[in-house]
C-alpha positions in Angstrom: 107.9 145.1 83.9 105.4 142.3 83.4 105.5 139.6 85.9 104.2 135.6 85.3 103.1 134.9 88.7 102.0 131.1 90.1 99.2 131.6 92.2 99.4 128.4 94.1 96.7 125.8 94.2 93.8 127.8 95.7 94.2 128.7 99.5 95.2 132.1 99.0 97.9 131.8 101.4 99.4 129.3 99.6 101.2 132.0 96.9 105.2 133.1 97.4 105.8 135.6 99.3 107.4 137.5 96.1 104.2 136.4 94.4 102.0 138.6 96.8 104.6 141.7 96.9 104.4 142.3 93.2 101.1 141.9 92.8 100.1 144.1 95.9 102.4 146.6 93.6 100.9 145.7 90.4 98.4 148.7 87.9 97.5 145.4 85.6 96.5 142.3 86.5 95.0 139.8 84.2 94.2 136.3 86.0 92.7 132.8 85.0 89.2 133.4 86.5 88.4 130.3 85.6 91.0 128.4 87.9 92.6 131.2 89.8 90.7 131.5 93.8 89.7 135.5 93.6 90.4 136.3 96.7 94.2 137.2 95.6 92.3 140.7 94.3 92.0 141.4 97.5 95.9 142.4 98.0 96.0 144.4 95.0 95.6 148.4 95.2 92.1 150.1 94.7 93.3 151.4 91.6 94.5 148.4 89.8 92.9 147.2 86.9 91.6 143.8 86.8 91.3 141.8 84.0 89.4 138.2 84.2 91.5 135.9 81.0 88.5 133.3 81.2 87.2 134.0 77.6 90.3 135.8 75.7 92.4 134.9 73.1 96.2 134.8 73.3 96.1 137.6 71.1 93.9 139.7 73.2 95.9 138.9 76.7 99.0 140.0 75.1 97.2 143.1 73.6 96.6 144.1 77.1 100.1 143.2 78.7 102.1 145.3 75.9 99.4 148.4 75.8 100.2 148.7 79.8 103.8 147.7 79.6 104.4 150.7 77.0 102.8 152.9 79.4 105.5 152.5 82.1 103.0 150.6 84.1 103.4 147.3 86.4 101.5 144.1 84.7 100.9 141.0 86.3 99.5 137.5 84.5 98.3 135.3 87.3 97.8 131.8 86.4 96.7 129.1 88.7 99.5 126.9 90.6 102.4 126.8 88.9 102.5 128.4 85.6 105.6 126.2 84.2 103.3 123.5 84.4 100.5 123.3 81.7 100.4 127.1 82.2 100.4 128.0 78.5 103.1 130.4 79.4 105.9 130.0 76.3 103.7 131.2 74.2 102.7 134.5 76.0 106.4 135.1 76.5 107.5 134.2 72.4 104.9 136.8 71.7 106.5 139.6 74.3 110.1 138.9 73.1 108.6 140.2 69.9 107.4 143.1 70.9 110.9 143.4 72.9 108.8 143.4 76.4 110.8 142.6 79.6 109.0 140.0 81.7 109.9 137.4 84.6 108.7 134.2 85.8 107.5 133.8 89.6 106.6 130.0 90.6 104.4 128.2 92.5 103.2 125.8 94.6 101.6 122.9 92.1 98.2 121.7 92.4 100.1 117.7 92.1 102.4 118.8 95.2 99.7 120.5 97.2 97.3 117.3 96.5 100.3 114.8 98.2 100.1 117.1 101.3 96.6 116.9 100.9 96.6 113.1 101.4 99.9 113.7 103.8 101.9 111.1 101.5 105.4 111.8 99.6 105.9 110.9 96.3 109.2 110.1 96.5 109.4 106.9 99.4 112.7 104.8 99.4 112.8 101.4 98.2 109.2 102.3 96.6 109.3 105.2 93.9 112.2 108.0 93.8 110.4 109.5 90.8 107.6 111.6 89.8 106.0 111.2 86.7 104.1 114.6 85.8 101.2 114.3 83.1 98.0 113.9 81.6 95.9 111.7 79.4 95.2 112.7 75.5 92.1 115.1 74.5 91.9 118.1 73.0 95.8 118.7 73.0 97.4 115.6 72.0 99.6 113.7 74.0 103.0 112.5 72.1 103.2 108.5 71.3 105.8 108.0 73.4 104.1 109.7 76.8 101.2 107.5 76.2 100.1 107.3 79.8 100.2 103.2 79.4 103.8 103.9 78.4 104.6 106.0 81.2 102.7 103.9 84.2 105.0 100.8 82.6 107.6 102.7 85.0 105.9 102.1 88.0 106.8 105.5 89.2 104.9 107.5 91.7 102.3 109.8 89.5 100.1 112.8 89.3 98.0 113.2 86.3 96.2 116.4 85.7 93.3 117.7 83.5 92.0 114.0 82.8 89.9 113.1 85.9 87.1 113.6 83.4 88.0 110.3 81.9 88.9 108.5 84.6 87.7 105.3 82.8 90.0 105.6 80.1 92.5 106.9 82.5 92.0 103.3 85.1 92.1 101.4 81.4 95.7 102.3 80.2 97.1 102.9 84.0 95.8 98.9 84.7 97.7 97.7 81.3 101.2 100.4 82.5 101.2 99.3 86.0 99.6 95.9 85.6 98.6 95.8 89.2 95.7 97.2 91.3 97.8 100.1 92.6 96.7 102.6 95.3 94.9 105.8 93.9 93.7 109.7 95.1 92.0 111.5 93.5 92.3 115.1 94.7 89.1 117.9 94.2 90.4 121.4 94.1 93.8 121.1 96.6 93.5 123.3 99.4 89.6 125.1 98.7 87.7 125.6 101.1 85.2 122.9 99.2 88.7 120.5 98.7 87.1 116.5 98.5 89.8 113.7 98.7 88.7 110.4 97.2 90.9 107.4 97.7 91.2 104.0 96.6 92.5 101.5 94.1 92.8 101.2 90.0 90.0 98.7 90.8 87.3 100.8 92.3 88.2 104.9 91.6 86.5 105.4 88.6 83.3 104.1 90.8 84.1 106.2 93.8 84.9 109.2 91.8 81.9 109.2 89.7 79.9 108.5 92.9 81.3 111.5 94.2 80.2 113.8 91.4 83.5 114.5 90.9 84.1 115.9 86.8 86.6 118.6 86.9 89.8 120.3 88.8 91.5 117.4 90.3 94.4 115.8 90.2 94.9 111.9 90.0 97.7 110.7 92.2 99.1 107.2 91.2 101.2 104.9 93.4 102.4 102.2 95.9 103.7 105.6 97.6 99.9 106.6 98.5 99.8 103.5 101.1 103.1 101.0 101.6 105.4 99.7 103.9 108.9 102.1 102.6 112.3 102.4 104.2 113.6 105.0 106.2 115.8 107.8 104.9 119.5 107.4 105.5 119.5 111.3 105.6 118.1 110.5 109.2 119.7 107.8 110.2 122.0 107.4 113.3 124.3 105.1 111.3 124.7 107.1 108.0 127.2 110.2 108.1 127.2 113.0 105.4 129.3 116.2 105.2 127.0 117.8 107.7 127.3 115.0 110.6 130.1 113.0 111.1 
């Protein structure tokens, strides 16, 4: 069986609990060294062959999965936080259907979700946002027309916008002309490592702070009146609201 497994965000601990039991069980792993915290090797037997995906093709990672599923062995991909999400995981699986290989997915915890406990916000306030906007400015892999991100901040939704902190200029351009206010921002360097750096401010003054900061890489952008507002209270909670559960 071949297993797509979300590794979480980076604290190790931070994977399922059925994430860790198959691949404490697994003879392959191949993992996104580039993203994925190493230290997850550390549950897997001695005798389990590591693979580090960093510099492969597609080609090449499937090569590997089918050779060790054909042999009756247990094969684990491990991508970084969720692998639903810009994971590059539909691909991997077309190819396996081909060669008529049984697989499953296991999520994760998301490097957006784990960055709102990072700032201890919610995305989802009431009377402020009750949606989530999840995703990322244009380079390499194009971005449709219509999910231009000035499109998409026109909502005025909560947001979290990965793989573009390295334009964060561009980013703070078409977010200003969407939200057409100086709304709160975090920006969030690698959720939940050890090395984790939390910059916060405004459309008006992140791209200064983060730049200041160093910061080029592995972060998510968080985007909202959520990140810092006066919100109303749940009527989940409330004394005076009754639901099927309390009368």
């Amino acid at each position: 069986m071949v297993y797509f497994v979300g590794a979480g965000p980076g604290d190790v601990d931070l994977i399922t609990v059925k994430g860790r039991k198959v691949l404490s069980e697994a003879d392959v792993v191949i993992y996104t060294g580039s993203l994925v915290n190493e230290k997850h090797l550390d549950f897997c037997k001695k005798e389990c062959r590591r693979f580090n995906s960093a510099s492969m093709t597609l080609e090449e990672i499937v090569s590997i999965i089918v050779e060790h599923y054909n042999m009756g062995e247990k094969v684990v991909r491990l991508h970084t936080g969720d692998s639903t999400l810009y994971g590059a995981i539909k691909e991997q699986m077309d190819m396996l259907d081909k060669f008529n290989v049984k697989y499953e997915v296991i999520p994760g915890v998301s490097s957006f979700t784990a960055s709102c406990a990072a700032i201890k916000s919610e995305f989802t306030l009431p009377g402020v946002s009750q949606t989530v906007i999840i995703t990322r400015i244009e380079g390499k892999t194009p971005v449709p027309d219509k999910e231009d991100l000035e499109l998409l901040a026109s909502h005025g939704s909560s947001m979290a916008i990965f793989l573009s902190v390295q334009d964060i200029d561009r980013v703070v351009e078409k977010l200003f002309k969407g939200y057409k206010k100086d709304v709160p921002v975090a920006v969030v360097y690698k959720a939940t490592w050890e090395d984790e750096k939390i910059i916060v401010g405004k459309l008006s003054d992140i791209a200064y702070k983060v730049k200041d900061a160093g910061i080029k890489n592995f972060s998510q952008i968080l985007v909202g009146d959520f990140i810092n507002c006066e919100y109303e209270k749940s009527k989940l909670y409330s004394k005076d609201f009754s639901h099927g559960f309390r009368k």
